[in-house]
C-alpha positions as CSV (number, residue, x, y, z in Angstrom):
1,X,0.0,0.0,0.0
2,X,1.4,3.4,-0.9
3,X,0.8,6.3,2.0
4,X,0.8,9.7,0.3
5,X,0.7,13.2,2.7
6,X,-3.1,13.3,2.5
7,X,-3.0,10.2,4.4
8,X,-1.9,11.4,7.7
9,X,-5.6,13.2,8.3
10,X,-3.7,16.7,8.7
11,X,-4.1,19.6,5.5
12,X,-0.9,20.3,3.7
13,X,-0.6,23.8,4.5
14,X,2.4,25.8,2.4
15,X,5.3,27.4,4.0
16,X,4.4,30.6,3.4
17,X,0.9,30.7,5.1
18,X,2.7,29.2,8.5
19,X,3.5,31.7,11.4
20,X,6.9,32.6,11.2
21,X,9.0,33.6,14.6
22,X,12.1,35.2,12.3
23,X,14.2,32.5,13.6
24,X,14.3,30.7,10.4
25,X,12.1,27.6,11.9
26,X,8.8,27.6,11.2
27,X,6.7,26.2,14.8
28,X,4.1,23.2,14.0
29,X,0.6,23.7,13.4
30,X,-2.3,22.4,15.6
31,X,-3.8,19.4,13.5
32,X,-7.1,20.7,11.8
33,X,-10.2,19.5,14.1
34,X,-12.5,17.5,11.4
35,X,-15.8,16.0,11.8
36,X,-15.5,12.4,12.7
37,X,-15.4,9.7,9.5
38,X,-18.8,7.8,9.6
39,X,-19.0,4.4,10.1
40,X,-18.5,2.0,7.5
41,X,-21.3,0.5,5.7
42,X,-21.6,-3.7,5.6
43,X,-19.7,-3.8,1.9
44,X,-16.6,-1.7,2.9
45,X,-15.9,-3.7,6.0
46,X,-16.4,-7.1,4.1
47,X,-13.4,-6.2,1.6
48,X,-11.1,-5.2,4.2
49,X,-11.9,-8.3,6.1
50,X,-11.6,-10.4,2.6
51,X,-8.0,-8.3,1.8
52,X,-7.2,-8.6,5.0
53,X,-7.3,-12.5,5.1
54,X,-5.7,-12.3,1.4
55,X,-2.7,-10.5,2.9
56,X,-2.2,-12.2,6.3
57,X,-4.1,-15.2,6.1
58,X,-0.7,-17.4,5.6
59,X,0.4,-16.2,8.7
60,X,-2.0,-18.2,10.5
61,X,-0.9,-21.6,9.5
62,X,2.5,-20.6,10.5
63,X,3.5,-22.4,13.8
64,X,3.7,-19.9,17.5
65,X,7.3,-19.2,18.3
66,X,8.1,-21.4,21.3
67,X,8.5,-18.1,23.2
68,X,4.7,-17.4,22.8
69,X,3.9,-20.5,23.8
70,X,5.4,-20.8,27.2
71,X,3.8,-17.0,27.9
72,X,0.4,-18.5,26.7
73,X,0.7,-21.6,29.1
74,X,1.9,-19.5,32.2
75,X,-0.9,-16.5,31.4
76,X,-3.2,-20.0,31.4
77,X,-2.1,-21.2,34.7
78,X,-2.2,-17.5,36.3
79,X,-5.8,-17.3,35.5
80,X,-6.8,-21.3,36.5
81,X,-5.1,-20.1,40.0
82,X,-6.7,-16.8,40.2
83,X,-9.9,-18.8,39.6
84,X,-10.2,-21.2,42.2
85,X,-9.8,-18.8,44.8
């Protein structure tokens, strides 16, 4: 996926039309307040859910580090212990 600048959810707002402090850096700008996005309809969800398995969905028959595991199994046995108090 390419990103472009109109991505980031902030205006592009020239040089020129910043505040300037004479010091040769122009400060930042406050991020433009917007109107929330509304929510996506059925359709739109179901093609990011259908890319999304497209792009990912090999990394689910790829085996858990043996790292993950042992954090799984003792996050398991914290909450059987926790649970039978």
């Amino acid at each position: 996926m390419t990103r472009h600048a109109s991505d980031s959810g902030l205006d592009a707002v020239p040089a020129t039309a910043a505040p300037h402090n004479g010091s040769g850096i122009i400060p930042a700008l406050p991020p433009t307040v917007r109107e929330p996005a509304p929510p996506l309809g059925r359709e739109a969800r179901r093609r990011i859910g259908r890319n999304l398995r497209l792009l990912y969905g090999d990394v689910l028959h790829q085996p858990l580090p043996d790292r993950f595991t042992a954090l799984l199994d003792s996050l398991s046995s914290q909450s059987d212990s926790q649970g039978s108090q």
